[in-house]
C-alpha positions, 0 to 999 in steps of 0.5 A, spaced: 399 294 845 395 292 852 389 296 849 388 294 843 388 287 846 382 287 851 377 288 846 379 282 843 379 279 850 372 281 852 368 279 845 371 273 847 369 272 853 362 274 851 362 269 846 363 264 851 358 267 856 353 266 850 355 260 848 354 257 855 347 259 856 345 257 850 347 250 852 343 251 859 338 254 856 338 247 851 339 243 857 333 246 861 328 245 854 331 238 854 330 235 861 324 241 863 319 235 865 324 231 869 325 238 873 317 240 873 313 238 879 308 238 877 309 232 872 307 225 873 312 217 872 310 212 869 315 205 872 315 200 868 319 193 871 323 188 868 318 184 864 319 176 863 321 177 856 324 183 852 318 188 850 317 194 846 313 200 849 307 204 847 304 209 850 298 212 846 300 209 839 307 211 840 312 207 840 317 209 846 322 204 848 324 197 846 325 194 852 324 194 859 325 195 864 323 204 861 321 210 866 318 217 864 316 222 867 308 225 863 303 230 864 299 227 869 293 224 865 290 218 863 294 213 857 294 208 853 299 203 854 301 197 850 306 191 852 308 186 846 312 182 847 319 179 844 318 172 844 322 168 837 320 161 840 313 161 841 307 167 841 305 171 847 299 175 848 300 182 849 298 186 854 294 193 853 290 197 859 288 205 860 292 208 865 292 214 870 298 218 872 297 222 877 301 229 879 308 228 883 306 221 883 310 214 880 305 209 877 308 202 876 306 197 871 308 190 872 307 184 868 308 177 866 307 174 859 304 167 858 302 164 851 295 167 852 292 172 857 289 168 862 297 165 862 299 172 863 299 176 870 302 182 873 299 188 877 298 195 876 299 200 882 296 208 881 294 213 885 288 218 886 288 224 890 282 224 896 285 229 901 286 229 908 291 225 912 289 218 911 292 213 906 288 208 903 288 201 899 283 198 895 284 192 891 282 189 885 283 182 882 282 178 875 278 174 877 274 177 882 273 175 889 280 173 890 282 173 897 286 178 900 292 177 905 294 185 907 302 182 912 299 175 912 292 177 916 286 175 911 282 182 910 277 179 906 276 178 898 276 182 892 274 188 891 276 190 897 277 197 901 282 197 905 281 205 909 286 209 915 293 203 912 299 206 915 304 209 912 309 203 912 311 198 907 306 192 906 306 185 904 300 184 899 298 177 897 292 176 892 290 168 891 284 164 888 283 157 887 286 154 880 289 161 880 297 162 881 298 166 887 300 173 887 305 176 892 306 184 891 312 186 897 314 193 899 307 196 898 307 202 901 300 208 900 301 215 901 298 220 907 291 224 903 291 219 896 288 212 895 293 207 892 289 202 888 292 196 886 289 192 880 291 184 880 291 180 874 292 173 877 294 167 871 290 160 871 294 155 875 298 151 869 297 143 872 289 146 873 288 148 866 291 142 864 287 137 869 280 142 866 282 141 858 282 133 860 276 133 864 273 137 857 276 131 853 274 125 857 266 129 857 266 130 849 268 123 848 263 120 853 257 125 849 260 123 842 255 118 838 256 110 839 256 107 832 256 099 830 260 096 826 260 090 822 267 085 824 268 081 818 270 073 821 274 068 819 270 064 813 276 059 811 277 061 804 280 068 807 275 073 804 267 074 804 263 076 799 259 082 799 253 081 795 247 086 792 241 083 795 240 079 803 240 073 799 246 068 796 243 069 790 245 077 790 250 079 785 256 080 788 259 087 788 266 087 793 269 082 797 271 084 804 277 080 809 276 078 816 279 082 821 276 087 818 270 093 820 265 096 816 259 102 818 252 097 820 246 100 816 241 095 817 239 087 818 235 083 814 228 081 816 230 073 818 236 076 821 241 072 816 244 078 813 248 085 815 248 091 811 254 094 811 258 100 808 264 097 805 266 104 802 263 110 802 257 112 799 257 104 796 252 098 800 252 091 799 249 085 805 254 080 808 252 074 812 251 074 819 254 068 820 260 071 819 259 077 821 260 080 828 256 086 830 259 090 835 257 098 838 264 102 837 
């Protein structure tokens, strides 16, 4: 009985056996990227309204904040923002991940692009022992504060940065300033960080009302004809310069009309009582005036 029953035992504990290493082999296949070295992350934070993710076409994720660990190389990444209430720009940029490194995206959405900011920050491999920064900016020649010392403005090289965390603040007049915290570069790689700087809200309103008032001093002055009180509460509008004209229409005090021309003698306005249809009024009860 004990021989028979061990046969049965040993199938069965092979078949587990086999089984298990079928799941780790399964395992490996499915989290293979995660454990390799040799791939690069990709972080992207929280954004300000939900999003969905695209990377080289493909959607990837609805929401943020998302992580992933790719072959390094350059993308395509997208951001559309999820917004019911009002339309927000989206934002799209090629974007180089490198080997063993994590390259973080961040973004802020506005109601169009130069509404929007946020920052990108990759690496690139240059060999040795330094650690580099260099800073780029939209727009450009912003000015760069690395720890609270003004280093100077955008593009800007920052060689032999130590090896620590770092406060990086980039600020450019009628722009909102951007602080960037906990910035730390790496011993043989340039850390590159590419600031989008969003238009000051109160100078973009400021700049729309000095447009508006310039476009309304450029337009065209017109002159008008104010029909005056005449006693009998109307004023005929006549064919011809002269009270012998027919008469096409009459008008009413307080009303204006487009000026067209004057009679020799002065006595009479041509006016434009609707559009398209002419008629002379009398220039006594008529006061010109430039609109």
């Amino acid at each position: 009985m004990v021989s028979s029953f061990l046969p049965h035992m040993n199938k069965k504990w092979i078949l587990v056996a086999l089984i298990t290493l079928g799941a780790l082999a399964a395992a490996f296949y499915l989290f293979r990227d995660r454990l390799n070295p040799a791939q690069a992350k990709l972080e992207i934070a929280q954004t300000n309204v939900p999003a969905n993710v695209f990377i080289d076409g493909v959607e990837v994720a609805q929401s943020t904040p998302y992580e992933e660990y790719r072959k390094p190389g350059e993308v395509t990444l997208r951001l559309v923002p999820i917004s019911p209430e009002k339309p927000l720009a989206l934002w799209e940029a090629r974007v180089t991940l490198t080997q063993g490194i994590t390259t973080v995206v961040r973004r802020e959405f506005g109601g169009t692009e130069e509404d929007s900011q946020g920052e990108i920050l990759s690496f690139e491999k240059i060999g040795g022992k330094k650690a580099e920064l260099a800073v780029i900016s939209n727009p450009d020649a912003s000015q760069v504060q690395y720890d609270g010392d003004v280093r100077g403005f955008t593009p800007l090289p920052i060689n032999n940065a130590t090896v620590e965390d770092h406060v990086l603040t980039v600020s450019h007049p009628g722009y909102l300033t951007r602080e960037i915290q906990g910035l730390k570069p790496e011993p043989g790689y340039r850390l590159t960080v590419i600031v989008q700087l969003a238009v000051d809200p109160e100078e973009k309103a400021r700049k729309e009302k000095e447009a508006s008032e310039s476009a309304a001093l450029e337009e065209p002055s017109q002159t008008l004809i104010k029909i005056l009180e005449t006693g009998v509460g109307f004023l005929r509008v006549r064919s011809e310069p002269s009270k012998s004209g027919a008469e096409v229409t009459r008008v009413k005090p307080g009303e204006e009309f487009p000026f067209i021309e004057e009679s020799k003698d002065g006595d009479w306005y041509k006016i434009e009582y609707e559009k398209g249809k002419t008629g002379w009024v009398s220039s006594e009860y008529g006061d010109k005036q430039t609109h």
